[in-house]
C-alpha positions as CSV (number, residue, x, y, z in Angstrom):
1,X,198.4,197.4,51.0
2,X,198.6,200.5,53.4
3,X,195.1,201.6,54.5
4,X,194.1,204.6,56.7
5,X,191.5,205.7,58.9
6,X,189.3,209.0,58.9
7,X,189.6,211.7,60.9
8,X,187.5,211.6,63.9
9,X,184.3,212.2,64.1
10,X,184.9,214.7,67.6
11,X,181.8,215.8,69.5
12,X,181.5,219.0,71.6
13,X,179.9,217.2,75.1
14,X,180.7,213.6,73.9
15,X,179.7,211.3,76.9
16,X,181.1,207.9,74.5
17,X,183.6,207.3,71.9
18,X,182.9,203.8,69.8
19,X,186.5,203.3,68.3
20,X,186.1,200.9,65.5
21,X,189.9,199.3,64.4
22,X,190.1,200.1,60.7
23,X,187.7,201.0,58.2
24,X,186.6,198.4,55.7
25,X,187.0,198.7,51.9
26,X,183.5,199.8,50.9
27,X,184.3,202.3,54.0
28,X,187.6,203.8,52.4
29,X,185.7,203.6,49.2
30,X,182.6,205.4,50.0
31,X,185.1,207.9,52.4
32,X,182.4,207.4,55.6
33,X,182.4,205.1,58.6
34,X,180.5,202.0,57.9
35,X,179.7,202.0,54.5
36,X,179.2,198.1,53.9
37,X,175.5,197.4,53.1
38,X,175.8,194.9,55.9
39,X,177.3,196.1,58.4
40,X,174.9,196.7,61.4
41,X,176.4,199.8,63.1
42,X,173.7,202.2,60.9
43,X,171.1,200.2,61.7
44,X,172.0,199.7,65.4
45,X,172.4,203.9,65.8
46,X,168.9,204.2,64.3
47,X,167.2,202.3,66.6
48,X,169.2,203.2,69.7
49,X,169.6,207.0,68.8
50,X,167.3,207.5,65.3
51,X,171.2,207.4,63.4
52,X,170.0,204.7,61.1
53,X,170.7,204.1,57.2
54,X,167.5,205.8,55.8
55,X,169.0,208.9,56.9
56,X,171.7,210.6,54.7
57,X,175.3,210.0,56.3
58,X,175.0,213.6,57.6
59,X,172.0,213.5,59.3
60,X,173.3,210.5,61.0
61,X,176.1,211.8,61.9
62,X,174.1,215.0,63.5
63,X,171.8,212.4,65.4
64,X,175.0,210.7,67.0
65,X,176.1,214.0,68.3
66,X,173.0,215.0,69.8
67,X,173.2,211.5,71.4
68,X,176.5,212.6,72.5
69,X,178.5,209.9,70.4
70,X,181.7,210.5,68.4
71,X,183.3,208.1,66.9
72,X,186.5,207.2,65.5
73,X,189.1,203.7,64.7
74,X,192.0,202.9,67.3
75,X,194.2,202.8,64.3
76,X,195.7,205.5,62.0
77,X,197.0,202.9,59.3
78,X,198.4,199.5,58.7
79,X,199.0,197.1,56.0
80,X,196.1,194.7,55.3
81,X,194.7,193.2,52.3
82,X,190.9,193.0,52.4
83,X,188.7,194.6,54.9
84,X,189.0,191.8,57.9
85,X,190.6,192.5,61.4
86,X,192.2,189.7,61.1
87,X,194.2,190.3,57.8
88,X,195.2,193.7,59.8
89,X,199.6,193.6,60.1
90,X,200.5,194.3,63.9
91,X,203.8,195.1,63.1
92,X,202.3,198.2,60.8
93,X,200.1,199.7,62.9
94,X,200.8,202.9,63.8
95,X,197.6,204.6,66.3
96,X,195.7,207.5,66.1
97,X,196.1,210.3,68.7
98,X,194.0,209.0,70.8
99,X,195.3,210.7,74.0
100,X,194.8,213.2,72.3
101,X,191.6,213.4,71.6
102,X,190.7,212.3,74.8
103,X,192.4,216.0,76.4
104,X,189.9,217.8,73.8
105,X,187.2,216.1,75.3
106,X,187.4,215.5,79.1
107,X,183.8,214.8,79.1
108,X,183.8,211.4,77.1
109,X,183.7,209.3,80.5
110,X,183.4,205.7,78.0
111,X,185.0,204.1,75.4
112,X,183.4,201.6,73.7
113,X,185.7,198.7,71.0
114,X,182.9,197.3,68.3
115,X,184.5,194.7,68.3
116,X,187.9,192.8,69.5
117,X,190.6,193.8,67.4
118,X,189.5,197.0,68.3
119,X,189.9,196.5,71.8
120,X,193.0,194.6,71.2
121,X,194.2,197.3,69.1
122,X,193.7,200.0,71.8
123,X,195.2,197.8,74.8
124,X,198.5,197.2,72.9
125,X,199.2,200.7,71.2
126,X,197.2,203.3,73.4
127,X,196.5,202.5,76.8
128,X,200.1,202.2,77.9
129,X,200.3,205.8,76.6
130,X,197.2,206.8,78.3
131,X,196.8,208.9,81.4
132,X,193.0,208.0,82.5
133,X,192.4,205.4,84.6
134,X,188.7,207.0,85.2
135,X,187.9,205.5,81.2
136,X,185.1,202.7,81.3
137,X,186.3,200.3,78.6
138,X,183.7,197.7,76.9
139,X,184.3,195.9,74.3
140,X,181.0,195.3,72.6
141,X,179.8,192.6,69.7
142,X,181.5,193.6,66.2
143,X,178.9,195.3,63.7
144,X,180.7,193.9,61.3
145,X,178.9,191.0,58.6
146,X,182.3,188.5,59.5
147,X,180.8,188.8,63.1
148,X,178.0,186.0,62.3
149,X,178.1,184.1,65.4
150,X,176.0,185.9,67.6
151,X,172.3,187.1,66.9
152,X,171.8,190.6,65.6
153,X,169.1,191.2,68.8
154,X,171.7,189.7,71.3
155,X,174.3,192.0,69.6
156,X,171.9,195.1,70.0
157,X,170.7,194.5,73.4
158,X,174.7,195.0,74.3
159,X,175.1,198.3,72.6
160,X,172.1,199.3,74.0
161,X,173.0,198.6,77.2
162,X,176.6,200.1,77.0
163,X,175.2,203.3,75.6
164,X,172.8,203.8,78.5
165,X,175.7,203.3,81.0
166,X,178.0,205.3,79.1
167,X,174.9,208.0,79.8
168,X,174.0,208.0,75.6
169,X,170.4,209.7,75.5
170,X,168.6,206.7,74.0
171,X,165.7,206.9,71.9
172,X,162.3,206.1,73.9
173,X,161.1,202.4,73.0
């Protein structure tokens, strides 16, 4: 089945972009980034930058821009059946603009992959295309419930610490 991604979610003075690889099905479902009731991207933004899940999706969207965070997926579409990376076809992957994006918003000095495929992703079908070797690239713990092998604490002390570097204004605490 072909799947595609949203349209970015840009930021006017983004410091960070978190590029996911391809929405989930209760993402594409819902039509909003991280939609699965387990996923813990919401509930990693609201205690790093008050984005979390009690909030309607557009406040939280509003409290990642003021953190300076827009985010967007490495891919545009592909074939995959499910919601895993893993089921994801390489050989259908076609990539969103991401150079693109990145000349609308000179400022966004980090890029950060939740999660491998992501990263993957973006090293095989962007970077060759990419003209900015002054990017800070992490790959950070997947959000994603299939990512079960690490603890949730040891997966948010990561993002919080990629965020601060990337120069994300934190919450206090």
């Amino acid at each position: 089945m072909i799947v595609r991604s949203f349209p970015p979610m840009e930021v006017p003075g983004a410091r960070a972009l978190i590029l996911g690889s391809m929405p989930g099905a209760a993402s594409l479902a819902a039509g909003r980034y991280y939609a699965h009731p387990h996923n813990r991207f919401w509930p990693f933004m609201g205690e790093l930058v008050g984005a979390g899940p009690e909030l309607d999706f557009a406040q939280r969207v509003e409290a990642l821009a003021a953190a300076g965070i827009a985010l967007w997926d490495v891919l545009a579409q592909c074939e995959r059946e499910g919601s895993l990376d893993s089921a994801i076809r390489d050989d259908t992957a076609v990539a969103n603009d991401i150079p693109g994006f990145l000349a609308r918003h000179p400022q966004v000095g980090t890029i950060l992959f939740n999660g491998a495929k992501a990263e993957q992703a973006f090293r095989r079908f962007v970077a060759p295309t990419l003209a900015r070797p002054d990017l800070s690239l992490i790959r950070l713990p997947s959000t994603s419930p299939a990512n079960a092998s690490q603890a949730a604490a040891m997966k948010l002390a990561a993002w919080r610490e990629a965020l601060g570097a990337a120069g994300v204004r934190l919450r206090e605490g």
